[in-house]
C-alpha positions as CSV (number, residue, x, y, z in Angstrom):
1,X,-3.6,23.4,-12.4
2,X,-3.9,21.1,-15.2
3,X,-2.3,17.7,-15.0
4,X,-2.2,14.8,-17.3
5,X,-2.7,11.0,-16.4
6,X,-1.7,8.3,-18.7
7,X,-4.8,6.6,-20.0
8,X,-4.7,3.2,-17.1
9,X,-5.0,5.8,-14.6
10,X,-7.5,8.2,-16.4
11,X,-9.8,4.7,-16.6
12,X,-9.3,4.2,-12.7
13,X,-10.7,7.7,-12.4
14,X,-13.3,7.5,-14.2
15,X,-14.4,4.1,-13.0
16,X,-13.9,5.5,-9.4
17,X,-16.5,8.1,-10.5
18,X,-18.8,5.6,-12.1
19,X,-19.2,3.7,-9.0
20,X,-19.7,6.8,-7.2
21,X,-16.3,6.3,-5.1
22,X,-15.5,9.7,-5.8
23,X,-17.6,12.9,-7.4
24,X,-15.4,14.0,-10.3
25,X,-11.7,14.3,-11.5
26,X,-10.6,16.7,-8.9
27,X,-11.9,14.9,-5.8
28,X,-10.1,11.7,-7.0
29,X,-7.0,14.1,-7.0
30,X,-7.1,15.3,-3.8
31,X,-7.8,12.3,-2.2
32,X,-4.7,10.6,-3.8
33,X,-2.8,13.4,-2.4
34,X,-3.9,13.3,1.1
35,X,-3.7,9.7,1.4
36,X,0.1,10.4,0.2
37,X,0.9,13.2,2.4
38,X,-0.7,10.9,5.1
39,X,1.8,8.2,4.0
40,X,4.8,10.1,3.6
41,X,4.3,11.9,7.2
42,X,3.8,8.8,8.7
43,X,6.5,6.4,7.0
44,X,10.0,5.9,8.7
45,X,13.4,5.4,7.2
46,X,13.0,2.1,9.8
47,X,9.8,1.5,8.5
48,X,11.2,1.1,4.9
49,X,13.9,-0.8,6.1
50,X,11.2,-2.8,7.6
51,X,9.7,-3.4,4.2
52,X,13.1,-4.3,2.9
53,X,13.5,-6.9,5.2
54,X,9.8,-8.4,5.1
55,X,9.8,-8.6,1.4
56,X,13.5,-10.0,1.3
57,X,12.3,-13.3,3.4
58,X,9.2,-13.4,1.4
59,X,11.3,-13.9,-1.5
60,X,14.0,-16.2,0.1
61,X,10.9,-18.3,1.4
62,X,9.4,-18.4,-1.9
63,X,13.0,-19.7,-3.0
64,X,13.0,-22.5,-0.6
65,X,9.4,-23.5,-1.8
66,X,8.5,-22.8,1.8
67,X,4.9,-20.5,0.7
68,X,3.7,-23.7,-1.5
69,X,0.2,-24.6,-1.0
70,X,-0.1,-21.6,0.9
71,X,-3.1,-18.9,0.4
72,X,-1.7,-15.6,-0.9
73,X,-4.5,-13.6,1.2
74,X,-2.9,-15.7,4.5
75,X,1.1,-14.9,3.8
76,X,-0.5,-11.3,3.4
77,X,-2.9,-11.1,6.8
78,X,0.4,-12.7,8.5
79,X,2.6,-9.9,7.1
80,X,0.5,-6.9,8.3
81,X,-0.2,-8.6,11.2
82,X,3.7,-8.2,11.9
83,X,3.2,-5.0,10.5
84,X,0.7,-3.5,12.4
85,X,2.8,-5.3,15.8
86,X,5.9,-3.3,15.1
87,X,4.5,-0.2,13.9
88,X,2.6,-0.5,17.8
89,X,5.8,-1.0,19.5
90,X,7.8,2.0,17.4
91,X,5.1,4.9,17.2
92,X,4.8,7.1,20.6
93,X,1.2,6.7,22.7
């Protein structure tokens, strides 16, 4: 299979080699693909309404000026803290 990347994601690649993230081209490849499939077998239709809704009051809080001052690294840990909570009550044991 050949494939072709545009050149920003070519340059991730090959930095991702450089610092010895990854061995070569196909490796970076199949890792994408396996964290995808991982994703995509894992992710809800409730878990992107989820999203919907988180990003929404991020924005509608942003409005309101209510996220001034604040640490964007913070409204983040706070966000898949609530995250990481709900996904805990909604996946089976």
């Amino acid at each position: 299979m050949n494939i072709e990347l545009p050149q920003d994601l070519q340059e991730f690649v090959s930095d991702a080699i450089r610092k010895g993230i990854v061995k070569d081209e196909s490796e970076a490849i199949v890792e994408a693909l396996r964290l995808w499939r991982d994703i995509e077998s894992d992710w809800t239709d409730e878990d992107e309404e989820n999203l919907r809704q988180s990003v929404h009051q991020i924005c509608d809080a942003l409005d309101r000026g209510e996220l001034r001052g604040r640490d964007a690294s913070d409204v983040f840990a706070e966000i898949e803290q609530e995250n990481a909570k709900h996904l805990g009550e909604n996946r089976p044991s």
